[in-house]
C-alpha positions in Angstrom: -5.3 40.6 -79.5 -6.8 36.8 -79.1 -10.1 36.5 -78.8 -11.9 33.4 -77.5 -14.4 31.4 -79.4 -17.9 32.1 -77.8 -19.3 28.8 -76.4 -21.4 26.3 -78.1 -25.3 26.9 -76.8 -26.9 23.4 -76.5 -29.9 25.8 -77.6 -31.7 24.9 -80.8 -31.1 27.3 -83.6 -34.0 30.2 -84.9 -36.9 29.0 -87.3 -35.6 25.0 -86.4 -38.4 22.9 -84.8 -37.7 22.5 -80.9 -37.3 18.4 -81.3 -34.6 19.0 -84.1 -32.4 20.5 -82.1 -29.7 17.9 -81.3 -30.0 14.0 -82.5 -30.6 12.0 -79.1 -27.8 10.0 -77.4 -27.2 6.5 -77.5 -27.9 4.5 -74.7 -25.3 3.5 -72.2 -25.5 -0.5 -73.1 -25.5 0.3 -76.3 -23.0 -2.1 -78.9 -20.7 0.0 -80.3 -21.1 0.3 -84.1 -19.0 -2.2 -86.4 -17.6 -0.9 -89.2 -18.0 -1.7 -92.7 -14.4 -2.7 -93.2 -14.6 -4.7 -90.3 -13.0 -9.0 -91.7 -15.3 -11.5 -90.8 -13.7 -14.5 -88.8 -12.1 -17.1 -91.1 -11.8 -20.6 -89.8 -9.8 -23.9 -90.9 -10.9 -25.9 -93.7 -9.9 -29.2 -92.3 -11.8 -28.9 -88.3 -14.0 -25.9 -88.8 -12.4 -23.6 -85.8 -11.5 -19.9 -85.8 -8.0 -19.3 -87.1 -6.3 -16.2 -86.5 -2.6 -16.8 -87.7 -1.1 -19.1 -90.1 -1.8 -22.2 -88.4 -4.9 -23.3 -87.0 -4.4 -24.2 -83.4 -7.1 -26.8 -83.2 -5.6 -29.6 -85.7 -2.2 -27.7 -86.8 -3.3 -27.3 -90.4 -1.6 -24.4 -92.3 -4.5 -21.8 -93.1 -3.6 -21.2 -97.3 -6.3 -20.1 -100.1 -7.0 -23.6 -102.2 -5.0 -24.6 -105.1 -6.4 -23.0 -108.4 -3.5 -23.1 -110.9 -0.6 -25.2 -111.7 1.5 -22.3 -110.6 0.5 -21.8 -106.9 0.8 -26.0 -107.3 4.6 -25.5 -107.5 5.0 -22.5 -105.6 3.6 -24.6 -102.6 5.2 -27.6 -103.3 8.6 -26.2 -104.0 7.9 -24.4 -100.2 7.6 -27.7 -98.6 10.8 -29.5 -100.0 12.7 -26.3 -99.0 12.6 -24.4 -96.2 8.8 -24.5 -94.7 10.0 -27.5 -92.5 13.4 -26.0 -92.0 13.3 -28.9 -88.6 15.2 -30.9 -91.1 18.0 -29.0 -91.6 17.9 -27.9 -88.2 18.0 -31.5 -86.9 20.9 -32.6 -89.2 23.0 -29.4 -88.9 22.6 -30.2 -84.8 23.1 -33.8 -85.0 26.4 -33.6 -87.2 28.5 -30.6 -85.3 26.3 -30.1 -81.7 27.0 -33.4 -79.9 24.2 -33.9 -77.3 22.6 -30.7 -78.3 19.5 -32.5 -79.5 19.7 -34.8 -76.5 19.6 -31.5 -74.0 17.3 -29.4 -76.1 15.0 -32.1 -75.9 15.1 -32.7 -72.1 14.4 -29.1 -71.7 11.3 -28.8 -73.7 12.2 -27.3 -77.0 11.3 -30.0 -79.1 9.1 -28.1 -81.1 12.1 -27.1 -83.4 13.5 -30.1 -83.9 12.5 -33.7 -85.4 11.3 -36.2 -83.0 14.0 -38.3 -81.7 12.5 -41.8 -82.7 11.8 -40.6 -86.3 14.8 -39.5 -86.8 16.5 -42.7 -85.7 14.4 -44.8 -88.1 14.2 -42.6 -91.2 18.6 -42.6 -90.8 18.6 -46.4 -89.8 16.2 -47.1 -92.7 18.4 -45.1 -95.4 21.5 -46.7 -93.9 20.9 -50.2 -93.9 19.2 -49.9 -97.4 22.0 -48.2 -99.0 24.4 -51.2 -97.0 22.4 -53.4 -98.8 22.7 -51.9 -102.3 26.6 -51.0 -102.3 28.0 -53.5 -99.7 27.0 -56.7 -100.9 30.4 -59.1 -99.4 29.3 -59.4 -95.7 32.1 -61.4 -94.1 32.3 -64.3 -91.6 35.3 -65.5 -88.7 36.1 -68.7 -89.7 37.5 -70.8 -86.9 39.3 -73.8 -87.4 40.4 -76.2 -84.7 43.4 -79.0 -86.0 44.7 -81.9 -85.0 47.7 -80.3 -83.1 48.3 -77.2 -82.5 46.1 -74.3 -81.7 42.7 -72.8 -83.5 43.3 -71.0 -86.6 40.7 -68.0 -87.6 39.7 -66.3 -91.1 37.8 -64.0 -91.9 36.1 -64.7 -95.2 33.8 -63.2 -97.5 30.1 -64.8 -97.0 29.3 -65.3 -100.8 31.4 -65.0 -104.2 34.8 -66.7 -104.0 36.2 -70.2 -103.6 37.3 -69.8 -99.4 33.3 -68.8 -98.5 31.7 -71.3 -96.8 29.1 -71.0 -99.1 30.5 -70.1 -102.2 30.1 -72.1 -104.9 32.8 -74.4 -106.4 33.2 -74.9 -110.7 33.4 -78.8 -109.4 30.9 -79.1 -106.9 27.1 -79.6 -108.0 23.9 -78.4 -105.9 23.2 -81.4 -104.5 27.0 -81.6 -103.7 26.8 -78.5 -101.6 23.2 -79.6 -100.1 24.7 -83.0 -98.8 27.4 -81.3 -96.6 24.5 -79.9 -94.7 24.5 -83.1 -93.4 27.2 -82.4 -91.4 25.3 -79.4 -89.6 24.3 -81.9 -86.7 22.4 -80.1 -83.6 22.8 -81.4 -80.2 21.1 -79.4 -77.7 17.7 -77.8 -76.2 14.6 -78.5 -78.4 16.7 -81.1 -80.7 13.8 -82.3 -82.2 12.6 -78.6 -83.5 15.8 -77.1 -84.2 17.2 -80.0 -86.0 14.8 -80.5 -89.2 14.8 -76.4 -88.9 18.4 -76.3 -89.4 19.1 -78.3 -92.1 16.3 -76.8 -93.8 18.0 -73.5 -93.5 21.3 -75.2 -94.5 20.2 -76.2 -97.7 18.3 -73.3 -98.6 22.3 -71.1 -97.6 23.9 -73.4 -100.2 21.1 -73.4 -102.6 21.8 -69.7 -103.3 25.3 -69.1 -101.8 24.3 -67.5 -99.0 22.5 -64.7 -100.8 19.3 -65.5 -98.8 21.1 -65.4 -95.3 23.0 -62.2 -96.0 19.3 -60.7 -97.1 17.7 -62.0 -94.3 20.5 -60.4 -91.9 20.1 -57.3 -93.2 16.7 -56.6 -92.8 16.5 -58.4 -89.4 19.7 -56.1 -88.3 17.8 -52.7 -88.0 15.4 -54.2 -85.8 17.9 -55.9 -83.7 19.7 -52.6 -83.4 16.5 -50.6 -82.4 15.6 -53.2 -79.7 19.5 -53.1 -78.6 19.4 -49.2 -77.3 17.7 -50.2 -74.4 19.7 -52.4 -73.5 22.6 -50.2 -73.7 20.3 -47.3 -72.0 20.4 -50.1 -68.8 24.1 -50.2 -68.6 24.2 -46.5 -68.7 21.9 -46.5 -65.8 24.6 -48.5 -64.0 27.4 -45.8 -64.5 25.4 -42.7 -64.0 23.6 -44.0 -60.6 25.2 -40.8 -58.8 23.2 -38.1 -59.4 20.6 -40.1 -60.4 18.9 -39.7 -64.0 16.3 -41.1 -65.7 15.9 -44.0 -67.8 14.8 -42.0 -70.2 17.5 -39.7 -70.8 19.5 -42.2 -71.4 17.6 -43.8 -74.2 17.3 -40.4 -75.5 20.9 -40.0 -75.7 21.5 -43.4 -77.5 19.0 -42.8 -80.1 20.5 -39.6 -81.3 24.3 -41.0 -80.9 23.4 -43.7 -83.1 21.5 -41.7 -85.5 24.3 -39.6 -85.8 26.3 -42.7 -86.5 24.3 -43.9 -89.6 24.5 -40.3 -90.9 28.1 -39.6 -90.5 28.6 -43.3 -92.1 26.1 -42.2 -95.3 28.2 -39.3 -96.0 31.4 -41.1 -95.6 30.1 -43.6 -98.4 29.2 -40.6 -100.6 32.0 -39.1 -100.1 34.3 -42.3 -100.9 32.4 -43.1 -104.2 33.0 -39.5 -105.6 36.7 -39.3 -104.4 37.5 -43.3 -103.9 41.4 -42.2 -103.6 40.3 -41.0 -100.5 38.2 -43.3 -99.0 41.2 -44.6 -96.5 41.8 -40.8 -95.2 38.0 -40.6 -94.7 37.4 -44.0 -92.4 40.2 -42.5 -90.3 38.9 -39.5 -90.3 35.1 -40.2 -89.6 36.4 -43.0 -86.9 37.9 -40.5 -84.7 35.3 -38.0 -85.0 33.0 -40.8 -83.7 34.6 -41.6 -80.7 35.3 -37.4 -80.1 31.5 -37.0 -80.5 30.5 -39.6 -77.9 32.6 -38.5 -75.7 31.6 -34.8 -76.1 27.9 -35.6 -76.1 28.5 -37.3 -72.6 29.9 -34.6 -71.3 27.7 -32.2 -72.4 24.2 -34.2 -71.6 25.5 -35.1 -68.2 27.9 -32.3 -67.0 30.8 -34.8 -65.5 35.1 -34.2 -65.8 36.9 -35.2 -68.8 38.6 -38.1 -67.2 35.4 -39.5 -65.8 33.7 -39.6 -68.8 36.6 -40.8 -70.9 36.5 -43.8 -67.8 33.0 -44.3 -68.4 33.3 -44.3 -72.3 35.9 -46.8 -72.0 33.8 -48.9 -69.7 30.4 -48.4 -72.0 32.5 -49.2 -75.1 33.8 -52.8 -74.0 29.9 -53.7 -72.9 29.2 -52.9 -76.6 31.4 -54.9 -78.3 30.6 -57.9 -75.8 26.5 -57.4 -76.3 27.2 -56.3 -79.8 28.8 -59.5 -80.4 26.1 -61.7 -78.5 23.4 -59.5 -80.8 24.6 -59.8 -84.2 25.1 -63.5 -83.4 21.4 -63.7 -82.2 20.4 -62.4 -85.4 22.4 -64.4 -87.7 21.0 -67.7 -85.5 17.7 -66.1 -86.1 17.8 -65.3 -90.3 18.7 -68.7 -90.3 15.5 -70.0 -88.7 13.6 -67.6 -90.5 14.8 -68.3 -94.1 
């Protein structure tokens, strides 16, 4: 048999005081009550704004307790060359196997992930023309030779450090031997009278130190010669992809990450062929046809077109590099030489 509680009575109890009864109610506006437990609000060290997850969304500083032994030092620091910024090894795993991921990723606004395209370009570019500089020290030059009779003769040469370079230096000739055949360097054109003294200046100063200035000076003017070259290339793109239209930009886009990818591929190829040099032949073979598989994959994948159109195109782009390629790396020999 269940019996029911009896109600409550809102009555006040015998022998208590009628205004003890019941505590009175809060009123309706009331704030509720915050409890003891309750966090205060922490904000960034760097701007002063509230912070509620791991970065502050006002300056993008990371929100971490400061540094107090040589431990948390490490633990931090070891964080940071590994995998807090896993971008890096994002962007290079991409850029080496995904061609014209980056490019399309990019274009549709996740770019958050990934390095910025123009960094990236000069960090590689910076790394690739250093390490040219360090391990590949014989640039060459085309020799061409015009006889009496007969046709023109070519040879290609090493710049510095044997008998056949044009500015190598000879056991019987002297420096002022070598400086007096600058003499020959005659200049016959626009601004004779500026370019002249200029040249022969330069001349000398090539056969002073065997050409070690000039190949320096080449080097370090390359890069930018390169960077200023993309658009350039971006133009003629423009011109084979009028129908459907796209933008300048995406172009540019896609020639900064090809070429990136370019200076990369050729790092690793160097490493490679100074731990194994018995391979180094199998890995230029290698490496070049990858290349050309990669640009052709990474036009077909930023712009959507048939195989045999883009191969047409590739073809087409690929003869208006090695024309403007030509006209740019003699641009900026012509100007190390006036530089010097």
């Amino acid at each position: 048999m269940s019996t029911a509680a009896p109600p409550v009575s809102a009555a006040p109890l015998a022998g208590a005081p009628a205004d003890a009864a019941l505590p009175a109610a809060p009123p309706a506006d009331a704030a509720p009550p915050v409890s003891v437990g309750a966090a205060a609000a922490v904000h960034c060290q760097n701007c002063g704004a509230e912070v509620s997850g791991r970065y502050c969304a006002t300056c993008g500083q990371r929100r971490e307790p400061p540094l107090h032994s040589l431990w948390h030092f490490a633990k931090v620091t070891t964080e940071d060359l590994t995998h807090a910024d896993s971008r890096v090894w994002r962007t290079l795993a991409a850029l080496l196997f995904r061609p014209g991921y980056l490019t399309r990723e990019f274009l549709a606004g996740r770019r958050a992930r990934y390095l910025p395209p123009v960094r990236l370009y000069l960090v590689l570019s910076v790394a690739f023309f250093l390490c040219a500089a360090v391990t590949h020290d014989q640039l060459q030059v085309l020799q061409i030779t015009e006889p009496g009779s007969g046709p023109p003769s070519m040879r290609v040469t090493p710049l510095t450090g044997t008998d056949q370079s044009p500015f190598g230096a000879r056991p019987e000739e002297s420096l002022q031997q070598r400086t007096e055949q600058c003499r020959h360097w005659d200049y016959q054109g626009p601004w004779e009278k500026r370019l002249a003294p200029a040249l022969h200046q330069a001349c000398v100063r090539i056969a002073a130190d065997n050409g070690r200035s000039l190949q320096q000076a080449f080097l370090h003017n390359l890069g930018r010669a390169m960077f200023l070259f993309l658009p350039l290339l971006a133009g003629a793109m423009m011109l084979m992809y009028w129908r459907p239209r796209h933008y300048y930009v995406e172009h540019l886009l896609l020639f900064v990450h090809n070429h990136a990818f370019v200076f990369l591929v050729v790092l690793l190829m160097w490493a490679l062929a100074a731990i194994v040099p018995r391979a180094a032949g199998w890995l230029h073979a290698a490496v070049s046809c990858y290349v050309v598989w990669y640009l052709f994959r990474s036009m077909r994948v930023v712009y959507g077109q048939g195989r045999w159109l883009t191969f047409g195109k590739l073809v087409l782009l690929s003869f208006f590099y090695l024309v403007s390629g030509a006209v740019m790396l003699a641009l900026t020999t012509v100007y190390s030489m006036f530089t010097l």
